[in-house]
C-alpha positions in Angstrom: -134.5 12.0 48.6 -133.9 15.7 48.1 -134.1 16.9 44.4 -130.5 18.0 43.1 -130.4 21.4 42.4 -130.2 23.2 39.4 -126.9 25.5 41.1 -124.5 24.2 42.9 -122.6 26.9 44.3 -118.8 26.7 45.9 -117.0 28.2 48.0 -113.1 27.7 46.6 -110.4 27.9 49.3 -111.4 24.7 52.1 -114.0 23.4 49.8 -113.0 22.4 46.5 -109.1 23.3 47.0 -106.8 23.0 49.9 -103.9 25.6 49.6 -102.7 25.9 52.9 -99.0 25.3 52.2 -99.3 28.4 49.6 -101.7 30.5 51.8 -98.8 30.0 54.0 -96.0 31.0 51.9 -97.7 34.0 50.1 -99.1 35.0 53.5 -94.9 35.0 55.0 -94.2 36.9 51.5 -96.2 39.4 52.0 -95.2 39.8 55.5 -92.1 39.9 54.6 -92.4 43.0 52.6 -94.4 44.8 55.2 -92.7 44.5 58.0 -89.8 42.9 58.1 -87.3 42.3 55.5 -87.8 39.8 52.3 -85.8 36.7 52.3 -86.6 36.0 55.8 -87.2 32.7 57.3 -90.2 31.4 58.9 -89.7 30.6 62.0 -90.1 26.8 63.2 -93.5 25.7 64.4 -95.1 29.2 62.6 -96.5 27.7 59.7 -98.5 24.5 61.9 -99.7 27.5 64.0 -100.8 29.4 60.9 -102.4 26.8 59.6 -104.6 25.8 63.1 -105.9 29.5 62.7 -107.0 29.7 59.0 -110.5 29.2 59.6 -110.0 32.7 61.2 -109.3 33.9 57.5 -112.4 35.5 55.3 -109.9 37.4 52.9 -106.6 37.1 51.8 -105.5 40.2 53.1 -105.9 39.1 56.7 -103.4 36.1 56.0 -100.1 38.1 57.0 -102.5 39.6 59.8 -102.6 36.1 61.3 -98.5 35.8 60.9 -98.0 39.5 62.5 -100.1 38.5 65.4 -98.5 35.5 66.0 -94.7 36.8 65.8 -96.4 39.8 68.1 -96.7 37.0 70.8 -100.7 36.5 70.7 -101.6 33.7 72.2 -103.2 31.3 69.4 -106.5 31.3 71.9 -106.7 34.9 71.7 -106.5 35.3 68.0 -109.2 32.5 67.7 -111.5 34.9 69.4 -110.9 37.8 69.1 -109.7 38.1 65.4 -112.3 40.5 64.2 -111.4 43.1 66.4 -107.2 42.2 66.2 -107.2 42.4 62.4 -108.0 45.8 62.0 -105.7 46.9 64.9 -103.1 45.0 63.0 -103.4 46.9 60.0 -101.6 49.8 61.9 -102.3 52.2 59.6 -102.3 50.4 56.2 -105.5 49.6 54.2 -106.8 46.3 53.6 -107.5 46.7 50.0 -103.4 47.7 50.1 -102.4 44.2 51.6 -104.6 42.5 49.8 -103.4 44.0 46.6 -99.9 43.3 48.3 -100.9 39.4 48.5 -101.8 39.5 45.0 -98.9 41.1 43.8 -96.5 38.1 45.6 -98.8 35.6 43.7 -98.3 36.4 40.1 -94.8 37.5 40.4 -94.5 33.5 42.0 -96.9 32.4 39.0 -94.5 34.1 36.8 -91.2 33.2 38.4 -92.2 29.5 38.9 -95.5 27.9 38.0 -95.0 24.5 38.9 -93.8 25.4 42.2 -96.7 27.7 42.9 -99.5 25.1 41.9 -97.5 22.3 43.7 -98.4 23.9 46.8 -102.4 23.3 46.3 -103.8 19.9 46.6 -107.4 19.5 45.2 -109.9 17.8 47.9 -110.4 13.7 46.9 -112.7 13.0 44.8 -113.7 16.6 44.3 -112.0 17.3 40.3 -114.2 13.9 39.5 -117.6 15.3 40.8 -116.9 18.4 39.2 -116.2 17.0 36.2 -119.5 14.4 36.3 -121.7 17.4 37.2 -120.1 19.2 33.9 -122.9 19.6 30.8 -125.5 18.3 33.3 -128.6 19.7 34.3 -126.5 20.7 37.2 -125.0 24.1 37.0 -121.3 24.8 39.0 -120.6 27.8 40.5 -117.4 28.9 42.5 -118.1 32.1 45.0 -114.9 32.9 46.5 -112.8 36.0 47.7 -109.6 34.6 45.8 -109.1 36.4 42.8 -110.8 34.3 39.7 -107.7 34.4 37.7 -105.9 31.7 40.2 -108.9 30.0 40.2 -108.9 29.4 36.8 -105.3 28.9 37.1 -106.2 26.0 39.6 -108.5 24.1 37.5 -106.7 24.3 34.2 -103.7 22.2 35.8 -105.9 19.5 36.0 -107.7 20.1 32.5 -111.1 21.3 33.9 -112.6 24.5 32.1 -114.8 26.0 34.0 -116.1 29.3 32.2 -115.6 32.7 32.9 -118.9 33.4 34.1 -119.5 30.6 36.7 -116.3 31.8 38.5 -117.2 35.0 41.2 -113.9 36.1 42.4 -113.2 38.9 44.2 -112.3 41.2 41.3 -116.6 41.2 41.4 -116.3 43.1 44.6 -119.7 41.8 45.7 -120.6 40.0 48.7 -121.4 35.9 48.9 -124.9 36.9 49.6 -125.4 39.1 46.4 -123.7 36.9 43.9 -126.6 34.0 45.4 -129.1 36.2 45.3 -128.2 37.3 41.3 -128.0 33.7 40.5 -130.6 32.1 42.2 -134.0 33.4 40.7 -136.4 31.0 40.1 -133.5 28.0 40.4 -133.1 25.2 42.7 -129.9 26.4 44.6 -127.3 25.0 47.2 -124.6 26.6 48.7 -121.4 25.0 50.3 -119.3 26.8 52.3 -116.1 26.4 54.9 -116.9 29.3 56.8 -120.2 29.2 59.4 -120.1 32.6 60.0 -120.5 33.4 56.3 -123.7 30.9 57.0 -124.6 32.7 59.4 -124.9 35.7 58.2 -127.0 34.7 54.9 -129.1 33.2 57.0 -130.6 36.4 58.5 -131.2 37.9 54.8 -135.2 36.7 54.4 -134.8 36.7 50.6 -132.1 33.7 50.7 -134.5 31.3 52.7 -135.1 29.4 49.5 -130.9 28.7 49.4 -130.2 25.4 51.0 -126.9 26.0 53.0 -124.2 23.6 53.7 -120.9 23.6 56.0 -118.3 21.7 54.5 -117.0 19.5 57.2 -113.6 19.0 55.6 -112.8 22.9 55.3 -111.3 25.4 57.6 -113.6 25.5 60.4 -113.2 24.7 64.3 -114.8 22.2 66.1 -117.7 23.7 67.5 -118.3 25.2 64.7 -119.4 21.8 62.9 -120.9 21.3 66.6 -122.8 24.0 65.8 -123.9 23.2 62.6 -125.2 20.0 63.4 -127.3 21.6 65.7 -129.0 24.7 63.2 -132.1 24.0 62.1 -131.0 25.6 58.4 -127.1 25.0 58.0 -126.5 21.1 57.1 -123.0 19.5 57.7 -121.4 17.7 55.3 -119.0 15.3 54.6 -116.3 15.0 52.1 -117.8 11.7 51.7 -121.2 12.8 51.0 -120.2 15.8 48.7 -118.4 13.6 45.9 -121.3 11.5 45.6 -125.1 11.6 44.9 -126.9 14.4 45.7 -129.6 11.9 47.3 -126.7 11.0 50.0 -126.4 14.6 51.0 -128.0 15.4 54.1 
């Protein structure tokens, strides 16, 4: 039975929180406002496509990316494959840091306008609030690493009464990457890291100093299909279930 560790780290968006009707709608906003007109309607079908194509996503800012591609008449297949070279092409001109702020912008002026529209649109994984809350004032430490800003975050978990300090929330106001917030909070400390993303995986995997960090796909998140094929080939990246993630550590694999 593995020993549990002494930091559990998360990543947000696709493991602990499923927002993909509001990634959606903020994602159209923002579009909106860039490069078309706001008050627009989605077209029918875009949102299902959108939604097939968000493992895709790192940032927020690529979000209306995805949506632009798709009303330019790529082919679903092609953005799949190709996105890391499409996105920046997409950009046509603009800066990320510019749409992302965008993004941001269209989330707290919806925050303000209505609240309990806004945090209708996110769904909490099953079972995941519970563990969360077990694990809280254990030996067990929580940590959420995610490139959504913290404040929604903690916007996120207050809805459903769970305080989860300041300090164990690394948003992306921190402006530092996955690898560096493990690598700051792992010294000398048991740590696990869960993530949605494989490539994110993947790439702390080649950093020699985070071979100590157990890694973890989260089989429920926004990945493709061959990429939890993949992952339950690696010889360091485990898959896991939602099923095995709410409960003992001891059942993880």
């Amino acid at each position: 039975m593995p020993d549990a560790p002494d930091i559990l780290a998360l990543d947000f968006d696709g493991v602990v929180c499923d927002g993909l009707a509001e990634y959606f709608e903020s994602a159209w906003r923002t579009y909106t406002q860039l490069w078309a007109s706001p008050g627009a309607v989605a077209p029918g079908g875009l949102a299902e496509r959108f939604f097939a194509l968000r493992p895709v996503v790192e940032s927020g800012w690529e979000m209306p990316l995805v949506i632009k591609a798709l009303l330019a008449g790529e082919k679903d297949a092609t953005i799949a494959a190709r996105w890391g070279d499409l996105a920046p092409e997409l950009l046509d001109g603009l800066e990320r840091a510019d749409v992302g702020a965008r993004l941001d912008r269209v989330r707290d002026d919806w925050i303000a306008d209505d609240r309990a529209g806004w945090l209708g649109r996110h769904r909490f994984y099953p079972g995941v609030l519970a563990r969360l809350r077990a694990l809280s004032g254990g030996p067990t430490r929580v940590v959420i690493i995610t490139t959504k800003e913290g404040r929604f975050v903690r916007e996120l978990f207050a809805q459903h009464g769970l305080d989860v300090p300041a300090g164990q929330i690394h948003g992306k106001e921190s402006r530092r990457p996955k690898a560096d917030v493990l690598r700051a909070l792992k010294t000398g400390l048991r740590t696990w890291f869960v993530e949605d993303r494989f490539k994110t995986l993947e790439g702390i995997k080649t950093q020699g100093d985070l071979d100590d960090v157990r890694l973890f796909l989260a089989g429920w998140g926004y990945n493709f299909p061959a990429e939890r094929r993949a992952a339950q080939r690696d010889g360091r990246i485990s898959l896991v279930s939602l099923e095995d993630f709410v409960g003992d550590f001891g059942a993880w694999p």
